[in-house]
C-alpha positions in Angstrom: 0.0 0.0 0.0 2.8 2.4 1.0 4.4 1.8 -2.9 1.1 2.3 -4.4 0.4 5.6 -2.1 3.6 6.8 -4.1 2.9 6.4 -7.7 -0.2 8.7 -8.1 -2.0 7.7 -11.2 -2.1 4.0 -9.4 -3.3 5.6 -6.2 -6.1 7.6 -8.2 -7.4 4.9 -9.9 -7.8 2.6 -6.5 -9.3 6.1 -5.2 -12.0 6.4 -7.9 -12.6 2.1 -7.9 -13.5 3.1 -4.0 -15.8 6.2 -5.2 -17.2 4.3 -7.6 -18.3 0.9 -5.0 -19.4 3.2 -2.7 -21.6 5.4 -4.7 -23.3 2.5 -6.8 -23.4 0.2 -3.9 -24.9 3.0 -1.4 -28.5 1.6 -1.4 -30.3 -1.4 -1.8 -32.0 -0.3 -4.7 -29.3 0.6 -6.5 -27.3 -3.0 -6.4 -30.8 -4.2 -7.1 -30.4 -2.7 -10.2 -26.7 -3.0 -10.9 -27.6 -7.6 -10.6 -30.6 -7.0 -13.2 -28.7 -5.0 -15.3 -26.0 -7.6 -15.5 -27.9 -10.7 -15.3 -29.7 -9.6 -18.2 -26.0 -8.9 -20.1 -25.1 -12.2 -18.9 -28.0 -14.1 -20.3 -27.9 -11.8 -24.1 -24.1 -12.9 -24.0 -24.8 -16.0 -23.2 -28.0 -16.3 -26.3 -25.4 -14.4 -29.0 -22.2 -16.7 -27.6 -20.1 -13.7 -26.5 -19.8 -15.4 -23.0 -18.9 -18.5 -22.6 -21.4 -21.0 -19.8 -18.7 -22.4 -17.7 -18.7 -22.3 -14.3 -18.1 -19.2 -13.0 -16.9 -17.2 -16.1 -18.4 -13.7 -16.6 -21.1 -14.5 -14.1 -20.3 -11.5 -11.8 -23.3 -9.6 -10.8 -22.4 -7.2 -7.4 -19.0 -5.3 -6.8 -16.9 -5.7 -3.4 -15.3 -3.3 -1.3 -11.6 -4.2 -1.3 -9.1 -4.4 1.8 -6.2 -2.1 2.1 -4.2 -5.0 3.6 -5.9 -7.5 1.6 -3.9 -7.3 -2.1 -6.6 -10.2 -3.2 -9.8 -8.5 -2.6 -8.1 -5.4 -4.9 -7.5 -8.1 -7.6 -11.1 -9.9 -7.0 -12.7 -5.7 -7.2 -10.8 -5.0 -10.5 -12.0 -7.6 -12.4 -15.9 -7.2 -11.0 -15.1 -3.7 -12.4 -13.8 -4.7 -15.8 -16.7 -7.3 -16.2 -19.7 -5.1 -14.8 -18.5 -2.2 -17.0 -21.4 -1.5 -18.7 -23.7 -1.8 -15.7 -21.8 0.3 -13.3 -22.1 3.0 -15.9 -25.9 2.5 -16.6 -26.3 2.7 -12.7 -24.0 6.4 -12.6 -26.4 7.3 -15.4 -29.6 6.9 -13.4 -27.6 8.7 -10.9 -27.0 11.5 -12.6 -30.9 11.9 -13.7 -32.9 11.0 -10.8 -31.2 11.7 -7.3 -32.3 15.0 -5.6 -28.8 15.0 -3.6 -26.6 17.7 -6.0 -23.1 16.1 -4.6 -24.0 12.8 -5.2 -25.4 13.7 -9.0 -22.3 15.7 -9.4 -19.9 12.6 -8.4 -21.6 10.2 -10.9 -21.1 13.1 -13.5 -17.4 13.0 -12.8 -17.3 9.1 -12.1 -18.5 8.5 -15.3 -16.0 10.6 -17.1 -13.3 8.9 -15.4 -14.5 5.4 -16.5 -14.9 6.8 -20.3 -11.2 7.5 -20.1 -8.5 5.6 -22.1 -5.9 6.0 -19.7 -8.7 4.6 -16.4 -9.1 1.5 -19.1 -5.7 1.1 -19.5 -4.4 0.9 -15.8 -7.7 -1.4 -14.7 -6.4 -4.0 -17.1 -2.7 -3.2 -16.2 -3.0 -3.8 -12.6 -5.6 -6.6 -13.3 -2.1 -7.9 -14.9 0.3 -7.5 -12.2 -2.0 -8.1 -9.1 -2.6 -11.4 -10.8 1.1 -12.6 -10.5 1.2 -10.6 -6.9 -2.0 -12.4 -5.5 -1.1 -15.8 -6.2 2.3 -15.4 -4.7 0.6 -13.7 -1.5 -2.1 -16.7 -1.6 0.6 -19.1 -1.3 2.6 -17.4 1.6 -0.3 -17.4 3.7 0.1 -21.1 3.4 0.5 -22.3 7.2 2.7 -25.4 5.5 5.0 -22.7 3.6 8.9 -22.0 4.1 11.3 -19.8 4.0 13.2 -21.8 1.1 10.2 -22.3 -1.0 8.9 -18.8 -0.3 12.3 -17.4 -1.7 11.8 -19.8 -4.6 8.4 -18.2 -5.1 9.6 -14.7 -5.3 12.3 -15.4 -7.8 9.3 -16.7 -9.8 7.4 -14.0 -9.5 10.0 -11.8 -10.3 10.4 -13.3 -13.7 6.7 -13.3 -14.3 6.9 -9.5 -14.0 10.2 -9.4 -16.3 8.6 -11.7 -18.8 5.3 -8.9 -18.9 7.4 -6.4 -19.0 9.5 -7.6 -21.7 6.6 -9.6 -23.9 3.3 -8.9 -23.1 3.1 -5.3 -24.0 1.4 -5.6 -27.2 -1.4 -8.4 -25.8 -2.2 -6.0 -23.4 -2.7 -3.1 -25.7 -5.1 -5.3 -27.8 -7.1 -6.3 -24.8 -7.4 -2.6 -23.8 -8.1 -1.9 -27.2 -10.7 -3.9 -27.7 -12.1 -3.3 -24.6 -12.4 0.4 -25.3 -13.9 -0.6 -28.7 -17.0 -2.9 -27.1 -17.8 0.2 -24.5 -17.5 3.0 -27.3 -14.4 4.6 -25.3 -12.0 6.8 -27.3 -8.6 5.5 -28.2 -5.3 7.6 -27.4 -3.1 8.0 -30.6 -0.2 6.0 -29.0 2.2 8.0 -31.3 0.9 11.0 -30.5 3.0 13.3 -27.8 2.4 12.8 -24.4 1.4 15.7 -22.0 2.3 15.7 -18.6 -0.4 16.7 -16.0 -0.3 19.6 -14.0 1.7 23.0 -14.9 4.9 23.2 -17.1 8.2 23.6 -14.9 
């Protein structure tokens, strides 16, 4: 947590995942909505073949609150994020039109700008990569069985996972993230285009 405090685009995008869960999951009715929304995404994917019916794939229908010491439940959130997409922006949409509270209205507005973002797509998917590798090695440590040898082992593993990403997996990722944007009508960055730094010009 303390290394991911430091790097601030990861540390706003866990901020606005938290925003996010706790806006759409603040009533009853609104998760209500958020499971029929995606059941019924779940059952057209599942008529036109886009999702496949084995057990447990795509079949995500309610978003968890992660655990800052936890790095599992982060993975677990992210990817009910990536697959409830379109339903946790359907819910910020009723938001936006039919709550009487002006803070919370205002907060889906600028929820839902953040999620149309390239660069939120981008990281969602990115850290979905890495926490991957991370929580499996953190599942395994937790082992009451484990030791310090095989634990070492374990992390040398890991290491080259994260070299092997780093090195190969560039371009795969790009295509998912790609294609993801593509399926939720999100814009596309021009990757050759030049990048601006946030903030003012030192």
């Amino acid at each position: 947590m303390a290394v991911t405090k430091k790097h601030n685009e990861v540390g706003d995008v866990f901020n606005f995942i938290s925003s996010i869960i706790n806006i759409v999951g603040a009533s009853c009715k609104r998760m209500k909505v958020i499971r029929e929304k995606q059941y019924a995404r779940i059952i057209e994917g599942l008529e036109n073949g886009e999702i496949s019916s084995g057990r447990g794939l795509n079949k995500k229908t309610s978003l968890r609150r992660y655990g800052d010491t936890r790095w599992g439940s982060h993975n677990v959130t992210i990817i009910h994020i990536l697959v409830m997409f379109s339903s946790v922006l359907d819910v910020l949409e009723i938001i936006r039109e039919d709550v009487m509270n002006s803070d919370q209205r205002t907060e889906a507005v600028v929820l839902t700008d953040i999620m149309e973002l390239f660069n939120f797509v981008f990281m969602l998917h990115c850290l979905r990569m890495i926490l991957a590798v991370t929580n499996e090695f953190s599942q395994t440590l937790q082992r009451k069985d484990q030791d310090i040898e095989n634990a070492m082992s374990l992390l040398k593993t890991s290491k080259e996972r994260f070299k092997m990403i780093r090195e190969n997996d560039w371009e795969s990722l790009l295509k998912e993230v790609l294609s993801f944007c593509i399926k939720h009508d999100i814009n596309i960055l021009n990757m050759d285009d030049e990048y601006m730094l946030r903030g003012r010009s030192r």
